[in-house]
KOLLO-824562 format. One record per residue (C-alpha): x, y, z. Coordinates in steps of 0.001 Angstrom, whole numbers, plus 500000, padded with zeros to 6 digits. Each point is the difference from the previous one (the first is absolute). Example, Ala and Ser with C-alpha at 12.3 -4.5 7.8 and 13.67 -1.06 7.14 Angstrom:
KOLLO-824562
512300495500507800;501370503440499340;
END
This chain:
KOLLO-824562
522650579566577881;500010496383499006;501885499237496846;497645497992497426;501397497597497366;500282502492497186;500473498414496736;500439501044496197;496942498990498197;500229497986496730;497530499876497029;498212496851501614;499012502055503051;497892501425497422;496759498686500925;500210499518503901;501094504229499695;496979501009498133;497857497576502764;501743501891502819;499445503519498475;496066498932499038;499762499185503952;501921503129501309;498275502626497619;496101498397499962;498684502051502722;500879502963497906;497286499200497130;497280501624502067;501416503455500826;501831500112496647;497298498471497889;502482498396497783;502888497567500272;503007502023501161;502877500177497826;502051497090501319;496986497424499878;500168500444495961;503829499405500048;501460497112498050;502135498755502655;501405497380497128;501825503310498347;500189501843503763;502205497401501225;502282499656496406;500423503234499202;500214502399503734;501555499266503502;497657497864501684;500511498852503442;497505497269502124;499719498469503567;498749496772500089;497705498828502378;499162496289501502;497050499489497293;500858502921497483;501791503298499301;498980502286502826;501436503643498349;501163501340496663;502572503021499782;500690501182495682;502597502532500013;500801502473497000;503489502399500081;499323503030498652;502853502899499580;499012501476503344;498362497465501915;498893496221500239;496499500117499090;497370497370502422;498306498671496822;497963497909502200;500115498466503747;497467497644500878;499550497642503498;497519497182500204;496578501465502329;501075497409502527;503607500610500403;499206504138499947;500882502000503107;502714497438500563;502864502214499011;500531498538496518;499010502688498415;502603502620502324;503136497418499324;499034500444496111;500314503851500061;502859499290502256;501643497500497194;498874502828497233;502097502517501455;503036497811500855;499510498989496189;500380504257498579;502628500539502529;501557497085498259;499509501378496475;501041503400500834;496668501294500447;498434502693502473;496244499379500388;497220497507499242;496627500800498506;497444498569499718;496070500400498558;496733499219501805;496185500494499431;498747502599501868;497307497287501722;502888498038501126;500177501998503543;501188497761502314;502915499745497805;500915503747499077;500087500219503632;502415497333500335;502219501091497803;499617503845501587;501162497910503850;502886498631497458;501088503210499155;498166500511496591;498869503260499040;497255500881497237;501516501434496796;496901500174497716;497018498929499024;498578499008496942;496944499159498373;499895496396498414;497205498372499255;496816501925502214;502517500340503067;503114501193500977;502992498757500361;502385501119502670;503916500021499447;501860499509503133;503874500827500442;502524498918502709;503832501598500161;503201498914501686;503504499810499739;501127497838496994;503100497568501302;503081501848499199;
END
């Protein structure tokens, strides 16, 4: 797995992370019929106030990772890869980093939240070793809760 130039966001990443996330979650609109969660963001508070990771690109930031601990997990508040950089393995070395970053805090698992019309990335996250908790209904459609366990570091 290559390993991208991970970096902390700061509030001035602001605007190029909402840009990103607009790009990565568009296609979406149709099947959803409304802007998905993360597209209504403000990525000016996101990156202040939560764990917000970026890889930059030549032109722009190619991926987004926001990270939440909770008592039993770190929660995947939102992961998001530019359309042109997807199916690169960005988005793999992110979960990868997410779970390095709960073994780090003591944590067991990751979860995570997805719209039930975002297939092609429960099933990316099922080949990751995600699991469907629950679903939920937000909004007109569901929401699907996805869970992954390991070992904590000791």
């Amino acid at each position: 797995m290559i390993d991208w130039p991970l970096r902390r966001a700061t509030p001035e990443d602001a605007d190029a992370i909402a840009t990103l996330v607009d790009r990565a979650y568009r296609k979406y609109l149709p099947r959803i019929g409304r802007p998905p969660g993360p597209m209504t963001e403000d990525y000016h508070t996101v990156a202040r106030d939560h764990d917000v990771w970026v890889i930059d690109g030549p032109e722009a930031i190619d991926a987004v990772l926001v990270l939440m601990p909770a008592p039993d997990a770190l929660f995947i508040d939102n992961i998001a890869v530019d359309p042109g950089r997807q199916g690169t393995g960005i988005g793999k070395f992110l979960l990868s980093f997410a779970e390095d970053e709960a073994r780090r805090l003591g944590l067991r698992a990751l979860t995570l939240a997805t719209n039930e019309h975002m297939t092609e990335n429960i099933a990316f996250y099922i080949r990751l070793g995600f699991v469907e908790t629950a679903r939920e209904l937000r909004r007109g459609s569901y929401t699907v809760h996805m869970r992954k366990e390991f070992l904590a570091e000791s």
